[in-house]
Phi, psi and omega in degrees: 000345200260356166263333191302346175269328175312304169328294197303313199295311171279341164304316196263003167297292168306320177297325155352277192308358186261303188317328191287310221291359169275326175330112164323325199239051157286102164215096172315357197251334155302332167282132148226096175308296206259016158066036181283328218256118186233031152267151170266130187294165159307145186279190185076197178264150176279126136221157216281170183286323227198091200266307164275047212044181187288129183308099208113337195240118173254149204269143167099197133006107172293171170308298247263001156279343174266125211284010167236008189264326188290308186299327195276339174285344161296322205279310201296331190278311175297331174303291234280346165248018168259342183273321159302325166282342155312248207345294145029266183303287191355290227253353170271336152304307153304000194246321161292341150295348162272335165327272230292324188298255215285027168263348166293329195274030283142279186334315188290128146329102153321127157299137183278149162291125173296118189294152215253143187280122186270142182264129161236139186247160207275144168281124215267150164324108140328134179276178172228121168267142185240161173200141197280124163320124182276155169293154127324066193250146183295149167244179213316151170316104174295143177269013177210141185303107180282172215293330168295311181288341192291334194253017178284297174336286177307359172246313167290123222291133170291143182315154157305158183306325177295312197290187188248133188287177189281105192326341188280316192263156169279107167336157210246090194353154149282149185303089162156019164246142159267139173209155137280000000 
């Protein structure tokens, strides 16, 4: 029987806590009714990490939501773009001036090139190459077997276990050794 007023209390703690939890100043770590809460703080002193605030983090209203940070960023947008329209002008005005320099200079007659002295040099005597009929030499021994000998081989029964295998291929370990 001695538990049902704990039951009740925390059922209306809980029914409680979405209403507390609008409170401003609602800090559950401050109650301990039921004795739940038994850590002990750290010893020593407290002090903040970032005492003149966070390095970086500007405090209030960012600029950029503040209705005057916005008008001076439209009047910087309007120079830079009456100073793109100079430039502009600028370079289009110079570039008509160079139109005009070189359709004058296009008007002036060019001076003809003095035509350039071609060296002609003497031609030399063709040599004379001769050339020898190559020997006759036999040819070389082929290292594989040709197609005649391949099909003499293939018709004829492989040796028996007794006879002696062919001097080219390697014998065949003897029984009960192992080698790599």
């Amino acid at each position: 029987m001695r538990r049902y007023p704990r039951i009740i209390l925390l059922a209306a703690l809980v029914a409680l806590t979405p209403v507390l939890a609008g409170c401003e100043s609602f800090d559950p770590d401050d109650w301990d009714f039921l004795g739940l809460n038994k850590k002990k703080p750290l010893p020593g002193e407290r002090h903040n990490v970032f005492p003149k605030g966070v390095p970086g983090v500007t405090q209030g209203i960012p600029p950029e939501f503040q209705k005057s940070y916005v008008e001076k960023q439209q009047q910087e947008e309007a120079a830079a773009a009456a100073a793109l329209q100079q430039e502009a002008a600028a370079k289009a005005a110079e570039a008509a001036a160079k139109k005009t320099a070189a359709a004058e200079a296009a008007e002036k007659p060019k001076p003809k090139p003095k035509p350039k002295r071609k060296v002609v040099s003497k031609p030399k005597p063709p040599t004379q190459v001769t050339v020898q009929p190559a020997r006759s030499q036999p040819a070389p021994q082929a290292p594989w077997p040709d197609s005649a000998q391949q099909r003499q081989q293939s018709s004829q029964p492989p040796p028996a276990q007794g006879q002696q295998q062919d001097p080219a291929w390697p014998s065949a370990p003897p029984a009960g050794t192992f080698s790599r």
